[in-house]
N, C-alpha and C positions, 0 to 999 in steps of 0.2 A: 551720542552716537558719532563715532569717526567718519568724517567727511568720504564719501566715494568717490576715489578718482577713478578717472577712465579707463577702458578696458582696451587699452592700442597699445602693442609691441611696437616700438616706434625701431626695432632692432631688425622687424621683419620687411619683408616686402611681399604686397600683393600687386601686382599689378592688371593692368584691365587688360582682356583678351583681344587678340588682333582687331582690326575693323572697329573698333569702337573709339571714338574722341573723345576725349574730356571738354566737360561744358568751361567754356570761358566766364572768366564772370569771379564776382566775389562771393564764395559758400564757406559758411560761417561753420567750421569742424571743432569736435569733441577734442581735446589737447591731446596728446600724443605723449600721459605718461601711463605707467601701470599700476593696479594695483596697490596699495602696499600693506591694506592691514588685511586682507581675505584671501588664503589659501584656495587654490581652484583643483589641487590634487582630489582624485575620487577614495582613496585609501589612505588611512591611518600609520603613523609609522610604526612599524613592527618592535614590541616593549623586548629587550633582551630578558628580563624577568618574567616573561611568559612562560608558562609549566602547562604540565598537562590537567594538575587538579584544578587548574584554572577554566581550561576546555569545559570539564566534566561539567565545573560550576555554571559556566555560561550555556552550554545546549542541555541545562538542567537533567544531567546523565541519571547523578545518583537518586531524582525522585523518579523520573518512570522507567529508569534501566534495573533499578536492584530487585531482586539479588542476581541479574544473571548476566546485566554488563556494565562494563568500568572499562580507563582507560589505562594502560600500560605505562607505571611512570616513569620506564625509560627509554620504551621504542615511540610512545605516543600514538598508540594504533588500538582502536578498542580492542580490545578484548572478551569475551563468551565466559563465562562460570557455569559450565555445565550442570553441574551440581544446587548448582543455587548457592545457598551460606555455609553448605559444606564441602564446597569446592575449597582445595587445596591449590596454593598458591601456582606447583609444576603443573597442575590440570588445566589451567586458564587456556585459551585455544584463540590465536590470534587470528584475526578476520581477514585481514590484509594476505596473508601467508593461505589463508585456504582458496582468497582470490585468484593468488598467484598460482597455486597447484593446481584448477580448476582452468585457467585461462593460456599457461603457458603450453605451447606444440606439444604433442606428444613425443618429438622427436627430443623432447628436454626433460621431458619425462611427466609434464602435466597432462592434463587432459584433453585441450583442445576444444573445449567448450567457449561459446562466445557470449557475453554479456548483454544484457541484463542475466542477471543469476540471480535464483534464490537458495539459501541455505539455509536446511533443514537441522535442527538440532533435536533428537530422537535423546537422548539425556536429559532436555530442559523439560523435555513431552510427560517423561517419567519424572520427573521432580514435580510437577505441576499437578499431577495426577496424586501422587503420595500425600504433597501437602494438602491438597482438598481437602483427603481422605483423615487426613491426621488431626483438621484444623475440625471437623466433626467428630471422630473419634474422640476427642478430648474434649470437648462440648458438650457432648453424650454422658461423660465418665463422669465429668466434674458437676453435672448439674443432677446424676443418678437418673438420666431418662429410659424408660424400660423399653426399648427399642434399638435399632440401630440405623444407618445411615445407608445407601447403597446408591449411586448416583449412576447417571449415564452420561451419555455424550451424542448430542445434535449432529449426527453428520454432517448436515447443509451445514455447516461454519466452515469446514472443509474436506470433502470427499475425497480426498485422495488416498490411492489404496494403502500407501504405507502407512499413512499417520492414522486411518483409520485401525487399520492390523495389531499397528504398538498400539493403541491404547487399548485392546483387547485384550493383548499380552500383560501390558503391564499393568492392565486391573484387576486381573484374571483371581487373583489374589484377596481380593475383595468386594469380590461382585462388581465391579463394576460394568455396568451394558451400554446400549444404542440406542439413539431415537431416532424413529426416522419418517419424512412428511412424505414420503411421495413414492412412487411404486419401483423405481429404481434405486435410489435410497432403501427401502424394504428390501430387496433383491441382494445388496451389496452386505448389508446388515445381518441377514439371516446367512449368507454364506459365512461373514465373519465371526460372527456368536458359533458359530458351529464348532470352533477350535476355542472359546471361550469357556466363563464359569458354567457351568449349565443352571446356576441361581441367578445367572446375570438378567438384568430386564429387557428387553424388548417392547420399548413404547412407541406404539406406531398413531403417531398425529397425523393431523392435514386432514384435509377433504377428501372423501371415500368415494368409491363406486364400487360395484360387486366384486369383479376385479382384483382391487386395492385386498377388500375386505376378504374374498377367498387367499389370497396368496397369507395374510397373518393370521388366518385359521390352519394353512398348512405349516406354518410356522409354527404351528402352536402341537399342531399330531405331529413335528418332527422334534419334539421334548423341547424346544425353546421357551423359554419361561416370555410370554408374548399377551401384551394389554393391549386391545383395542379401544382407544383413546376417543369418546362422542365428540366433533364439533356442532354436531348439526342433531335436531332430533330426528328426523329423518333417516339417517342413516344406521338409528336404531332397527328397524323394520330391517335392513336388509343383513344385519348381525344374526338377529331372529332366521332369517330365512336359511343364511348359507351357512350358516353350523348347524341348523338343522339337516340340510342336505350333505352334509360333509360328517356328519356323525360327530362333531368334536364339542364339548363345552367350552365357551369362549372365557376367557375374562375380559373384563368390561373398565374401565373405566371413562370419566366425564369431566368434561371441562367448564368450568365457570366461569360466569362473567362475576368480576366482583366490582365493588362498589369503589373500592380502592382504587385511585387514578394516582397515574404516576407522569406529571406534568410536562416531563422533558420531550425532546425530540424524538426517545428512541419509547415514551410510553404510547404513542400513537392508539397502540392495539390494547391498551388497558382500559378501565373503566365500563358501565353498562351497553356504551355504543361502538365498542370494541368490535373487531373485526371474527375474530375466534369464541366460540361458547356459547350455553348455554348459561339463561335467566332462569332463575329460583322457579319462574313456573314451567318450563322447560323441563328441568330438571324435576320437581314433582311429577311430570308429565311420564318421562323416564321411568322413575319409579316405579309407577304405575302400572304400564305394560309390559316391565319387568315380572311384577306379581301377578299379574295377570298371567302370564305364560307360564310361571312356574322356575324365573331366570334370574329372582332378585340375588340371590346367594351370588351369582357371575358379578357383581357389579363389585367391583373391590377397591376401586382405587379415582382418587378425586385429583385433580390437575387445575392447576390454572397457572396465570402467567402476566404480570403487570408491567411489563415493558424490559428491554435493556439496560445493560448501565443504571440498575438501580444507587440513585448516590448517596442516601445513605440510611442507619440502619433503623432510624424509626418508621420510614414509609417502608421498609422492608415488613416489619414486626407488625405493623398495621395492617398491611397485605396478609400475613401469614396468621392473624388472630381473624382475620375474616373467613380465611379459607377453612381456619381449623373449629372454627364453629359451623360451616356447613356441611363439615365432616360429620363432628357429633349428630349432625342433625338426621343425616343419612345413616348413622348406625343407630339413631332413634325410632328410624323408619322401617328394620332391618336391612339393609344391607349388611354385607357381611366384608368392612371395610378392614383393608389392611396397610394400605397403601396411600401418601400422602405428596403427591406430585408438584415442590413448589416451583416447577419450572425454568426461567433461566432467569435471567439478571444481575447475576452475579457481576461487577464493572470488573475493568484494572484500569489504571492513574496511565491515559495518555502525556498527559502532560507534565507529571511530577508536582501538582499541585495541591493532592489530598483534599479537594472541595467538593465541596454536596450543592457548590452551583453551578456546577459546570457540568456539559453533558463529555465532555471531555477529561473528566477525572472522577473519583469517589471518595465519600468518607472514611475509610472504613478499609481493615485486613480482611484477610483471609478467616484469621481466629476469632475477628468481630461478627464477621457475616452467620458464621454457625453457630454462635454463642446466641445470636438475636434468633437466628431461625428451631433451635430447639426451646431454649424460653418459651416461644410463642407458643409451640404447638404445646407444649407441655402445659404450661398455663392453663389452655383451655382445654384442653381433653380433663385434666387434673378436673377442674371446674365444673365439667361434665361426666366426672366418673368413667371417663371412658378408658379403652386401653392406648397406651400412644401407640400410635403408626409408627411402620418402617417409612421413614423420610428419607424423597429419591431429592432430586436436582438435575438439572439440565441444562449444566454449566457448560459452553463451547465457548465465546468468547475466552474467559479467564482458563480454560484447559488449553488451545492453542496456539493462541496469540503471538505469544512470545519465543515460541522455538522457531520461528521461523523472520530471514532476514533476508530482506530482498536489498540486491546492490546493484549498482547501477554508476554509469563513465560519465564527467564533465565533458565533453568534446571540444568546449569552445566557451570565450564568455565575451561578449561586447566591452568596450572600453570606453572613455571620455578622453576625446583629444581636444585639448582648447584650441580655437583657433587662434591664428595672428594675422593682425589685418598692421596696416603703415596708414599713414596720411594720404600718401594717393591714394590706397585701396577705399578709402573712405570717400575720399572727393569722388572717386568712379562708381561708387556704391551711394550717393547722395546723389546724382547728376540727372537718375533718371525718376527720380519718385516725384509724384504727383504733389501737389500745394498743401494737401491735408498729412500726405507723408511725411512732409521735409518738418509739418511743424512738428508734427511727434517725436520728428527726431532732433528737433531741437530745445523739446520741452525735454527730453529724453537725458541731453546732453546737461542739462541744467539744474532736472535731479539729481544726477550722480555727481555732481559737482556739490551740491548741497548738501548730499549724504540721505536724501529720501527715500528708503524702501521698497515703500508702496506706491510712488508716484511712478518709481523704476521700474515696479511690475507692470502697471497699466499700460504704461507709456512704451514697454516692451510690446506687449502684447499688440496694443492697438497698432503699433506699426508695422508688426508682423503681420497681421490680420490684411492689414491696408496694400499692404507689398504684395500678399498670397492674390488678392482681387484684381490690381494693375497685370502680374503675370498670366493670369486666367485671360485677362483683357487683349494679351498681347503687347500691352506699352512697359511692361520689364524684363529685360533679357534673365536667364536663367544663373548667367555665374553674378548679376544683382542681385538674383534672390539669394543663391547659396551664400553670399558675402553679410547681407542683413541675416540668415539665421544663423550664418558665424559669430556674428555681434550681440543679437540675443542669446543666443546659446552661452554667450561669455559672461556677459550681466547676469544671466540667471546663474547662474554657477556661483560666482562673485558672491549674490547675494542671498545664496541661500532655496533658493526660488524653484530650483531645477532638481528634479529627482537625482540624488546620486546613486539609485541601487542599479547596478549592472544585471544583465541576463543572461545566466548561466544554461548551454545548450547541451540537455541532457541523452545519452542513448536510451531510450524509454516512453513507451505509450503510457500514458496517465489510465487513460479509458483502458486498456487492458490490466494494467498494475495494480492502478490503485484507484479502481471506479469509482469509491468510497465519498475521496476527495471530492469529484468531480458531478457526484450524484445529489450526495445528501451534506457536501462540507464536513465530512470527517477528516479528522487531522489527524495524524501521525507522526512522532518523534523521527525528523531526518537528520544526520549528522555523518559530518567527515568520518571515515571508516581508521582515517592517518593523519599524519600531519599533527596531530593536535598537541603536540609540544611546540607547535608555531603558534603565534598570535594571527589569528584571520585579518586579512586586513582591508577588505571588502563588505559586501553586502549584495545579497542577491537572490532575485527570485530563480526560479527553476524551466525552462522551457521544453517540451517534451519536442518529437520528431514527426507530429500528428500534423495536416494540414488544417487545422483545427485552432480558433483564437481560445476556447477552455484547455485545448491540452498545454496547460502551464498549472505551477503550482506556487500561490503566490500568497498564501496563508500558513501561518507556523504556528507551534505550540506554545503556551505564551502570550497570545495574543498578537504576535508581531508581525506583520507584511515582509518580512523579507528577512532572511539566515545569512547569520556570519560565516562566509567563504574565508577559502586561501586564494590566491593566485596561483593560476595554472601554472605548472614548471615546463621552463622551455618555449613560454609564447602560446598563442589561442592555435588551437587545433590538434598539440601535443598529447592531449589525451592523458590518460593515468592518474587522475585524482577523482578518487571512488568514494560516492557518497552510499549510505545505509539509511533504506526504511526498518524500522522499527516496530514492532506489536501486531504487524499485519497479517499472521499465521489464521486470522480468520475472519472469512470471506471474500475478500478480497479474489482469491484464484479462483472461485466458483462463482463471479459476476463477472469478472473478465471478459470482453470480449473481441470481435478484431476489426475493431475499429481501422481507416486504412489498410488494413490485413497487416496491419502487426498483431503476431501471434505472442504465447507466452512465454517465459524466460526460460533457462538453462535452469536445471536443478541439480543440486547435487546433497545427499546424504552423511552428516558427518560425527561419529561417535567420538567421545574426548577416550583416547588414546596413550598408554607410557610410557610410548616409544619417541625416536628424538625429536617429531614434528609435533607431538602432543596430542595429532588426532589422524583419525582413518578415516578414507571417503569410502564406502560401502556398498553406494551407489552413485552413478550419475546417468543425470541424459540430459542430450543437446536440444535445447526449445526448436518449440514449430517451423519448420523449411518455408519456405515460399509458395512450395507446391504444398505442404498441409493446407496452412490456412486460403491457398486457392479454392483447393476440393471443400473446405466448409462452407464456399460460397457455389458451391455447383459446380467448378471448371473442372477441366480433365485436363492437368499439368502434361502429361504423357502425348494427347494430340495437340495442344498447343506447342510442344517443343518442337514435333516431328512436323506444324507450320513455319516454324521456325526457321529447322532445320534447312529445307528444302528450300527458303524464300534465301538463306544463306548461300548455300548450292546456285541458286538461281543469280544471285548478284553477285558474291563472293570472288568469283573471276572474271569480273567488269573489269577491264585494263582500258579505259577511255580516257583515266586518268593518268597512263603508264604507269601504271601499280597495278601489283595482284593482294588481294587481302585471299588468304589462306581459310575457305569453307571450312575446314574441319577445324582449326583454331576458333570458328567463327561460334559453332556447334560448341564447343568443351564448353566455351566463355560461358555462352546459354545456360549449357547442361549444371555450371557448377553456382551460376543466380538461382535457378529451381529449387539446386539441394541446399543451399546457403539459409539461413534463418533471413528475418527482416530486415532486421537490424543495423546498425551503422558497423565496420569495424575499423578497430582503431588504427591508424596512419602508423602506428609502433610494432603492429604486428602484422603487415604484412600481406603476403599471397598465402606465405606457408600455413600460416595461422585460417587462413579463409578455407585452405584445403585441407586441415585438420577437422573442419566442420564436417565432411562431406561422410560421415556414417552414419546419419539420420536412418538413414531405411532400412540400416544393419540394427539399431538398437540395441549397439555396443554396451553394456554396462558394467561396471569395473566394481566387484568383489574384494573387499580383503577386509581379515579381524584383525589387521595387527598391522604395524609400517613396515614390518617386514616384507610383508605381501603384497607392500603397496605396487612398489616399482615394479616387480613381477606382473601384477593385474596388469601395469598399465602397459608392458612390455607384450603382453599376450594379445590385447585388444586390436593389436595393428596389424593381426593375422600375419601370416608367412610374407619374408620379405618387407615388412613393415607397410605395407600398400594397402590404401582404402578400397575396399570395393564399390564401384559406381554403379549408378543404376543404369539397366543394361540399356532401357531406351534411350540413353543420353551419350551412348556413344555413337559417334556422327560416321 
């Protein structure tokens, strides 16, 4: 091991601050040369051989991005595949470019929307959908199962009314339906199925009251193909009750507890002590006063569900040969079963690592999951003579995940500046430490000379420690302190010792974004959006805008504490280098919430497109104001300005200073914080850019099928005269 020499710029000078003396006296200093075999640079030098397929490889694009993103091998900016594996190379839809269309003035012809954004890909929704659909259909074909497949979609993964709508549309075609837990959820559902297959399912889960249970019996007398789903026996009794009263015959289905546990993080709810379900005596129980009543024929359809992110496909096959034995069981008993509800669990590979150990990946495609889930049932029905069931699924993770990408602005990253200390700064930085200090620091002096490591570390430490105590005491001036952690700060560097990951300061609440992370340690693929025909030449974690020591993100896929960055262009606070969450299309925006009162991002809607930009925005809208996420806490934005206002009026013409501050300037400024989202905006866009926000309350939305229409939409949206309308309380 190469000897350490000391850490003094003997080029620099520190000198000690006025009023202070140098002690007289012989003090024995650390030699006064540098370095020479340990780089103190925090960054790597950038390889001119660096490409983009290099990026892909390193933020592991092509295991959990395909088939719907890659990077561009010659702008370096990911790229969308709308299509999936049948996207054609002109269809690819560059992210950066819909950043820019979405973020730039209106008066340039973008949008005007301020970041955080999410963008929605309503073509990936539909591709995800088909493949389900296809990767059973051929499952079915190939193994001769005498049934078919008809799947639904979990609303709670995400409620939003568009993505719920497309996937209504575009299942429409193959039955595909909704599930849904809860009475608003029900409400949302049943309006949507209305323009749906009218074979489509309707399975209504969750915890029931009378309530719950009348609204999915009117469900069911307004021709909605509608299952009432038992968690509880209990809540049979009041099935009995209000379709009696309501004249309708319900169908019935029941949920199981099965024996089948599914060990990961996201199997919680699996197993006998499972949160949802009914036990086999339960269920007998069911039965029971079903035939008792004359109602066994309603019970049609058997549900269960063994956790999330199942990883792979023999605890799948294992789950689904139990369920489909206590199928047979129930058509042994008469029920008059039709229906075989394996629930959700369906994974996709956050991480691009294809493993069955991780709750962050899975073994297993698309074509494996349905292959294993008709086998099973087939199997045992086969076994038991019985007829197979129509097999649903209640796949929302792996249906929305991935059409949706939430981006989000570096604003700023911390740096490592080494310091330089001289020989006097050292003798004035020695002069005042106490007898236990000075030997540390000359035991200190004595390691690095030796080339000792670990003596270095301690001997750091401990004098740091001892320095921190005397200043607390008052017998160390403050620019002594800052001089000893200039000098550890440098030895640690030197030798390895000192974190070199910089903090990247991002526009973006975590707890609103991406609760996930912050909740349960879900991780999510983040990566440069650009750039990535550069070589990163950093390392860093993420810091969000929250007053909050969790809002940071400081775990990656992978396994790794901290992501390879670029350096910001143009210096910290320049702004414009746009990172991308990834797979987070579900749940995510439906746990959100506003933490600090940051509300949720910009959205915008984006179909891939033939035209010269490649894609059409369809829709957009600018996230929560100031004054939304107020009113979700109770306040009334409207008299808090008009206190404003008037305390403006009231001081605004104080000329005690000879100045007049201008009230009604005073009022706009107010008026346009209220309408403004949470949000940081970037130092690069301006006032114009912060007054382009300002049609929140208008609920401007920009239409077009084609790029034709683009610029027109957005030409129309600025009303007569290109002028935003304000809200009227806000003018002063």
């Amino acid at each position: 091991m190469p000897a350490l020499a000391c850490c003094v710029d003997a080029a620099a000078a520190l000198s000690p601050p006025p009023g202070y003396a140098l002690a007289a006296g012989d003090i024995s200093l650390l030699p006064p040369v540098t370095f020479s075999d340990l780089s103190l640079s925090t960054t790597t030098t950038a390889s001119a051989e660096w490409s983009p397929s290099l990026s892909a490889s390193l933020y592991k694009l092509d295991g959990w991005g395909g088939p719907y993103f890659s990077v561009n091998s010659s702008s370096g900016n990911i790229t969308v595949r709308p299509h999936g594996s049948d996207t054609l190379s002109h269809q690819e839809i560059d992210l950066l470019k819909i950043v820019k269309k979405a973020s730039d003035p209106k008066s340039s012809g973008g949008l005007g929307l301020q970041l955080p954004l999410i963008v929605r890909f309503p073509d990936v929704l539909k591709n995800r959908l088909q493949s389900l659909q296809s990767a059973f259909d051929y499952a079915i074909q190939s193994q001769g199962y005498g049934s078919h497949y008809q799947g639904v979609y979990p609303v709670k993964c995400n409620q939003d009314r568009f993505v719920v709508e497309d996937i209504v549309s575009f299942g429409s075609s193959f039955r595909f339906g909704l599930e849904a837990g809860s009475k608003p959820e029900l409400l949302l559902a049943m309006s949507s199925l209305c323009k749906g297959n009218p074979e489509a399912f309707l399975i209504c889960n969750g915890f029931k009251d009378s309530e719950y249970i009348s609204l999915a019996l009117i469900a069911r007398k307004l021709a909605l193909n509608t299952i009432i789903v038992l968690e509880q026996e209990e809540e049979l009794d009041l099935v009995i009750e209000m379709s009696s009263k309501l004249c309708v015959r319900p169908m019935i289905g029941l949920r199981a507890k099965l024996r089948t546990k599914h060990d990961g993080h996201f199997g919680s709810t699996s197993g006998e002590k499972g949160k949802f379900g009914l036990t086999t005596t339960q269920i007998l129980k069911v039965v029971k006063k079903l035939e008792q009543v004359g109602m066994l024929d309603c019970l049609q359809l058997l549900h269960f569900h063994i956790g999330s992110q199942i990883p792979s496909t023999a605890l799948l096959a294992d789950g689904v040969g139990e369920a489909a034995q206590i199928y047979c069981e129930l058509v042994r008993l008469g029920a008059q079963m039709r229906v075989i509800d394996i629930g959700g669990g369906l994974g996709i590979d956050y991480d691009g690592s294809k493993s069955a150990e991780s709750d962050l990946s899975v073994a297993y495609s698309l074509e494996e999951y349905a292959v294993a889930v008709v086998h099973a049932v087939q199997y045992v029905c086969d076994r038991n003579s019985v007829k197979h069931p129509v097999i649903c699924s209640e796949s929302g993770r792996a249906i929305v995940s991935h059409h949706s990408v939430l981006i989000f602005e570096a604003m700023a990253a911390t740096s490592y500046a080494a310091p330089t200390l001289s020989t006097l700064g050292l003798q004035y930085l020695v002069e005042g430490l106490s007898e236990e200090a000075r030997a540390d620091y000359h035991n200190l002096s004595s390691a690095t000379i030796r080339g000792e490591y670990d003596s270095c570390v301690f001997y750091t430490d401990q004098l740091k420690q001892r320095c921190v105590e005397q200043f607390k005491q008052g017998t160390l001036g403050m620019e002594q302190l800052a001089a000893v952690d200039g000098l550890c700060d440098l030895i640690g560097k030197a030798i390895g010792a000192n974190d070199a990951v910089r903090t990247y300061h991002v526009n973006l609440s975590v707890f609103t974004s991406i609760p996930d992370f912050w909740g349960i340690d879900q991780m999510f693929p983040i990566v440069p959006i650009h750039r990535l025909d550069e070589k990163p030449t950093a390392r860093g974690i993420l810091s969000d805008l929250t007053c909050d020591s969790d809002g940071k993100i400081d775990k990656f896929i992978g396994g790794e504490s901290s992501l390879p960055l670029h350096e910001l262009e143009g210096g910290h606070g320049s702004g414009g280098y746009y990172l991308g969450m990834f797979l987070g299309g579900a749940y995510e925006e439906a746990l959100g919430g506003v933490h600090n009162l940051f509300g949720g991002p910009s959205v915008v809607r984006v179909l891939q497109s033939d035209g010269p930009h490649g894609f059409a925005v369809t829709r957009a809208a600018p996230g929560p104001s100031c004054s939304d996420v107020l009113r979700v806490m109770q306040h009334e934005p409207e008299l808090m300005f008009e206190t404003l206002k008037h305390r403006a009026q009231e001081f605004g013409d104080d000329d005690n200073n000879n100045s007049v501050v201008d009230a009604t300037a005073l009022a706009t400024s107010l008026a346009r914080s209220f309408n403004n989202m949470p949000y940081l905006v970037a130092s690069s866009c301006g006032m114009d850019a912060m007054n382009n926000n300002n049609d929140h309350k208008n609920n401007d939305f920009y239409y077009c099928s084609s790029d034709e229409d683009y610029s027109a939409a957005i030409a129309d949206s600025a009303g007569p005269g290109g002028e935003e309308e304000q809200w009227s309380y806000c003018c002063a």
